[in-house]
N, C-alpha and C positions, 0 to 999 in steps of 0.2 A: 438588406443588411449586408455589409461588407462583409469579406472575409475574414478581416481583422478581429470587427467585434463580434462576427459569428464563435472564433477561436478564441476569446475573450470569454465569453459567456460559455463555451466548452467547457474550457476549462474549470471555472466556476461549480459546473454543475457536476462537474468529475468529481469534483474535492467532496460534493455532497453526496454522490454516490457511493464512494471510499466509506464517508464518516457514517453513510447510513449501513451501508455493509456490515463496519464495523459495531454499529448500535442491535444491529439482528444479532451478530454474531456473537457479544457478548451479552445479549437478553437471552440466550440459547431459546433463540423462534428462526434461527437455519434450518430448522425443520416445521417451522409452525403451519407450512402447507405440505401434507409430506408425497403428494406428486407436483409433475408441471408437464405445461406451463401454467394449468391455474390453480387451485384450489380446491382440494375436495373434487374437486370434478365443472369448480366453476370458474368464471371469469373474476369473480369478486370473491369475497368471505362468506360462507353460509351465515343466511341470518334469522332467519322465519323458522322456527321451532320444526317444520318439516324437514327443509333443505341439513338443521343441523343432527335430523337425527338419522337422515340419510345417510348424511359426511360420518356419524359415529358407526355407524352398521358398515358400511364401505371400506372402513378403514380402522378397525376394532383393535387392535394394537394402539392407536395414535388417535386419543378423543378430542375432539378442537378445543383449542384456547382458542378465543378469538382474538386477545389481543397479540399473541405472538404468532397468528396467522397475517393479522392483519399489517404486522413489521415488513412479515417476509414479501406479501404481496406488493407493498409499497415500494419495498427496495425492485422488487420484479419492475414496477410501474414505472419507476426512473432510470432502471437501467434501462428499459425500453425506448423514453424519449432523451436518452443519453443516444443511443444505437441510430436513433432518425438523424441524430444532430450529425454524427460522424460520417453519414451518407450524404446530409447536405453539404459537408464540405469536402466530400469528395469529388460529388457532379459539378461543384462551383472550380474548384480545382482541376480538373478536368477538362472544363470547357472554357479556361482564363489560360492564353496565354505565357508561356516563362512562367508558369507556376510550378511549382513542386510536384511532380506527377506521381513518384515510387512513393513517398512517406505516407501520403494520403491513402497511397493502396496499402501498404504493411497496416497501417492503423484502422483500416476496414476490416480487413484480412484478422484483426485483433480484436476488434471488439464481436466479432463470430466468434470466435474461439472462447472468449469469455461469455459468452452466450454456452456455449457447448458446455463448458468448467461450469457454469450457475449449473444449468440440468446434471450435470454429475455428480454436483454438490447435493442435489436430493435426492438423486437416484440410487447413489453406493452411500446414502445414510451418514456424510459427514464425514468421508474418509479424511483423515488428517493430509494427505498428500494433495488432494482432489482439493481441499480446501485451502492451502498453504500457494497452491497455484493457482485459485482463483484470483488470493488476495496479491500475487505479484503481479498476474496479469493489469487488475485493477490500476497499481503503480507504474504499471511499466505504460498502460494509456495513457495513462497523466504527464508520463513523460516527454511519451513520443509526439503530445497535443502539444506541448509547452517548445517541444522542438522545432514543429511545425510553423508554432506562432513566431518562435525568434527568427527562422528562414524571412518568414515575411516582411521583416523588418530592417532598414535599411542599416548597414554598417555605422553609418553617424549615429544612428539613434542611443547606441548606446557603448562602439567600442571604438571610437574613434580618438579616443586619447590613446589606445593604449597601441594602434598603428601608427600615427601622428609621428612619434617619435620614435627614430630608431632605436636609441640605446635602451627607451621603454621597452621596445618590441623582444627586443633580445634578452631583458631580462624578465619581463614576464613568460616568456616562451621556455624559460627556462623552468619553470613551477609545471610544466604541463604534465610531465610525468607525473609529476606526484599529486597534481589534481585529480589525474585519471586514477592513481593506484587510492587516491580517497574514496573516492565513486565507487571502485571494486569493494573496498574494506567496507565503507556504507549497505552498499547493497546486500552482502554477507549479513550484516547485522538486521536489516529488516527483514532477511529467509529467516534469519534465528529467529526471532522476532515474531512470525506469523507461525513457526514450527511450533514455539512455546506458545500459542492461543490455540493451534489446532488441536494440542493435546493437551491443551488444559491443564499445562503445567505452569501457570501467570503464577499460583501461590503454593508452588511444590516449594517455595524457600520463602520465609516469613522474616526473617531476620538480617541485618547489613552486618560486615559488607555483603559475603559472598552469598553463606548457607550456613545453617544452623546443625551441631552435632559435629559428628565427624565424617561431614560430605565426600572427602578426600577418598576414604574409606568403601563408599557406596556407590560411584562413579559407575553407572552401564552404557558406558559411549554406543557399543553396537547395536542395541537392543535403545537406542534413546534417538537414532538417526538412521535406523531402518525404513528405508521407506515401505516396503510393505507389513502389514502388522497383522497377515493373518485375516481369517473371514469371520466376519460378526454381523448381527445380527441392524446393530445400529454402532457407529463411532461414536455417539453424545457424550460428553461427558468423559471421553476417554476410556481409553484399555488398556493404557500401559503403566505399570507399577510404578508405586515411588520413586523407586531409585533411576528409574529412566527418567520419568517426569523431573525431579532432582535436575538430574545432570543435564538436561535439555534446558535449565531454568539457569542454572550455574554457567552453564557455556555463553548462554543469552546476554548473562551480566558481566563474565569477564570478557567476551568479546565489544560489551560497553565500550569497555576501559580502553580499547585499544583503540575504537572508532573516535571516543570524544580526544584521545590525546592527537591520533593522528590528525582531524578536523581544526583540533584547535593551533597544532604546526603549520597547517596550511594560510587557518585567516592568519595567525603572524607573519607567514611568508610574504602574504598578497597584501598587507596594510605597509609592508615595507617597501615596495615596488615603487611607491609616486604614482599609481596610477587611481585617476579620481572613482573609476571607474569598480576596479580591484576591489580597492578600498571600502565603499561602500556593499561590494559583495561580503567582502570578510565580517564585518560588522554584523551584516543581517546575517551570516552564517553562525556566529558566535553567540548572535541572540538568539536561533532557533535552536542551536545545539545547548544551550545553557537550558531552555524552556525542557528540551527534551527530557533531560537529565534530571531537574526537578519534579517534572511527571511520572519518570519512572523513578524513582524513591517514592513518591508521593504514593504510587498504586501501591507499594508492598508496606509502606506503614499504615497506607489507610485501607487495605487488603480490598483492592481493586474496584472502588467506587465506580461505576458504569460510566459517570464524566468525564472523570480523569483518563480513564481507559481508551477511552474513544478519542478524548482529543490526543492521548500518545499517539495514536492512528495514524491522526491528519498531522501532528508534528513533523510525523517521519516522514509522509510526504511531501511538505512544504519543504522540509532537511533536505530531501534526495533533489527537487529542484533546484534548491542553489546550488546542491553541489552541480547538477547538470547544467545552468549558467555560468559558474566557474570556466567548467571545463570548456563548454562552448566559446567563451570569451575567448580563453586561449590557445583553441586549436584552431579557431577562423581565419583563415586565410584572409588579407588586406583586399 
């Protein structure tokens, strides 16, 4: 297998890692094996009426589900043959010539780490912080694979119009700031974004636009973006009071509003350019950010269908991509 479609098929299986992350996550079975790396004390899910009444004597606080054991293991299962993938193309990378040598190690070097973040995610019981950095970890893989994959790809393939021509060059170059500061403003919004799933505040607001009552009023910024919350017994489910939950859910939404306007100044900026190139980025930018936007309405009228949730997930992922081909487009050097 080439490198290409090795990173091809990475990538792929990333997005299903993310989306399956986020299916454990919101079936709350983040905990449905509550050691690691395996379960109960196995490789697999207890299943023979002995092993499961072992796993309940073992572990008497925490009686097995088997099916939200069976989530967490499965996500365990693929982030594992995710981790072989990103070692094959390190040694393939590695031992190929003029290949990308640093990216390949950061992204090794990264998907350890998210190895460490999964065991911590069981071990401190769901800590909101411990889990809010898992789930960037997650994105920030998917990025730095999608990075990986554009390096490999020759300059015609896909931005050679927009070198081609000078006065092109000059004025797409000109958007790069504020592609980058999109990226930043985007990023911010998927930390909000996993801060509000980590504490279980997705329906601390039931109502559009913002919040229901007099939100205004209830606001505990300090107490809703502390990252430590104190020692507990389990994070499940949350610990922090309404009015944090609230405001962590409020922030989540007005910082929307500033992500979708700024997003959608940029596809105008880039459909104006003449470059064919741009252009088709803006488009698929404006139909991710439109789906987005529909999903999240959609979760608070229909109070967080497990579908809908999950594909906000992978939305936002597929989102933070183009915005990372954007920007890639026009900081590449000819």
């Amino acid at each position: 297998m080439t490198i290409n479609r090795l990173l091809k098929f990475t990538l792929v299986f990333t997005l299903a890692v993310i989306l399956m992350g986020a299916y454990t996550r919101l079936s709350d079975a983040g905990l449905g094996c509550p050691d690691w790396p395996g379960c109960y004390g196995h490789l697999t899910v207890p299943s023979t009426a002995q092993d499961v009444a072992s796993a309940n004597q073992q572990f008497p606080e925490r009686a097995l589900e088997q099916d939200k054991a069976w989530l967490e293991m499965i996500h365990r299962y693929i982030a594992g043959l995710l981790g072989l993938m990103v070692l094959a193309i390190l040694i393939i990378s590695l031992r190929t010539q003029n290949a990308p040598k640093k990216l390949p190690m950061a992204i090794a070097a990264l998907i350890l780490f998210q190895a460490a973040l999964g065991m911590w995610t069981v071990t401190m019981k769901l800590m909101p912080v411990i889990v809010m950095a898992h789930l960037i970890g997650g994105f920030s893989l998917f990025c730095l694979l999608f990075l990986l994959y554009l390096r490999h790809q020759p300059l015609e393939a896909a931005h050679a119009d927009i070198h081609a021509n000078p006065n092109l060059t000059t004025n797409a170059r000109k958007l790069a700031p504020l592609a980058l500061a999109s990226l930043a403003i985007l990023v911010i919004q998927i930390i909000l974004g996993g801060w509000t799933s980590s504490n279980y505040a997705a329906l601390a607001c039931t109502s559009l636009p913002i919040c229901e009552g007099n939100w205004m009023d209830n606001l505990s910024p300090i107490q809703a973006f502390s990252l430590w919350q104190g020692e507990h017994e389990s994070y499940e489910f949350g610990v922090l009071d309404y009015a944090a939950r609230m405001t962590i859910h409020v922030s989540h939404r007005i910082w929307a509003v500033v992500t979708a306007v700024t997003l959608g100044y940029l596809a105008f900026k880039l459909i104006s350019t003449g470059s064919t190139t741009l252009r088709k980025s803006a488009w698929v930018l404006l139909a991710l950010l439109t789906l987005q936007l529909l999903l999240g309405v959609s979760n608070i009228v229909m109070h967080l269908p497990l579908g809908i949730a999950v594909s906000h997930n992978g939305g936002a992922a597929l989102l933070l991509l183009s915005v990372v081909f954007i920007n890639y487009s026009l900081w590449r050097k000819a």
